[in-house]
C-alpha angles and dihedrals in degrees: 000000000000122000124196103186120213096230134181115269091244097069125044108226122210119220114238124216133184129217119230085247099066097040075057097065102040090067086070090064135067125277091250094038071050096057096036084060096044097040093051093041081055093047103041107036106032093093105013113034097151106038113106115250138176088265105028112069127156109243132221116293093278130139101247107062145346098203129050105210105182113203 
């Protein structure tokens, strides 16, 4: 599942890709658990990806993931 925005000049939008692996696990959820993760995800890391926020940290050196997004 890959997503490019349209997004005003004035901001610089960033594409956001998921792995196999995390289309993966969303099927494991609801439709509307489905649509909260990919509406935040679309709200919150879209500009900013890598600015640190109340509830986007990065997390300790680990294999599963660099960034901690809460939802």
């Amino acid at each position: 599942m890959r997503l490019l925005f349209n997004v005003p000049h004035s901001k610089v939008a960033y594409r956001i890709e998921y792995s196999p692996e995390s289309e993966t696990h969303l099927l494991y959820l609801t439709a509307r658990q489905q649509a909260i993760v990919l509406d935040t995800v679309d709200q919150k890391l879209v500009y900013q990806p890598t600015v640190d926020t109340k509830n986007r940290k990065p997390m300790r050196p680990n294999s599963l993931a660099p960034w901690e997004l809460r939802i």
